[in-house]
Residue, then its C-alpha position, 0 to 999 in steps of 0.5 A: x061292306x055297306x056304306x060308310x063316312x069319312x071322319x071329316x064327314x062323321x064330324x060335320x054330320x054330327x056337328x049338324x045333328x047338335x045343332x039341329x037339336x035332333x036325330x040319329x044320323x043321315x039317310x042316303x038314297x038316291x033317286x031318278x034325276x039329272x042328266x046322267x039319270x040318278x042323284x043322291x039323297x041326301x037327309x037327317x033321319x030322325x026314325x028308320x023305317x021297317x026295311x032300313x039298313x043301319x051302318x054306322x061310322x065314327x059314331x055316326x048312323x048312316x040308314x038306307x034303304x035296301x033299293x038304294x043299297x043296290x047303287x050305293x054297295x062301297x060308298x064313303x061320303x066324305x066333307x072336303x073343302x076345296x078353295x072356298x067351297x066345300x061339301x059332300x064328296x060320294x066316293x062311290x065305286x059303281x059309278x061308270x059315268x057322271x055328269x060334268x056338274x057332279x050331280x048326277x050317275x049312272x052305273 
């Protein structure tokens, strides 16, 4: 199952990437913080590490790390304009309850 993009997100990532000039993908992770008690990671990659796993979406690489893979099982990060805003939208189905703001999880 792993983790996936949408095409919308694929697009911005990879538009970024060109940009930047540099790079494989993102990484994806996440880590003790917030209110609700874990927030995403979110980074370009330019080199995976040992124990990285690699799924890739649209032609875009997506690593991480197998403690966050536990967190992250059936994720799709998606880019969404909404208004004037726009962003990353975790689409994660272990999510049991977040914070108001959207910044933080818990599963």
């Amino acid at each position: 199952m792993g983790v996936t993009l949408s095409e919308s997100a694929a697009r911005h990532v990879s538009s970024f990437i060109a940009k930047r000039g540099k790079g494989f993908g993102i990484r994806l992770g996440v880590k003790t913080s917030g209110c609700s008690g874990m927030a995403y990671k979110l980074e370009f990659v330019d080199e995976t590490h040992g124990e990285d796993l690699v799924f890739e979406s649209h032609g875009v690489k997506v690593v991480v790390d197998p403690k966050s893979l536990v967190y992250l099982e059936g994720t799709e990060l998606d880019f969404v304009k909404e208004g004037l805003n726009e962003g990353f939208k975790f689409n994660n189905p272990n999510v049991k309850d977040q914070c108001g703001c959207g910044e933080s999880f818990n599963v």
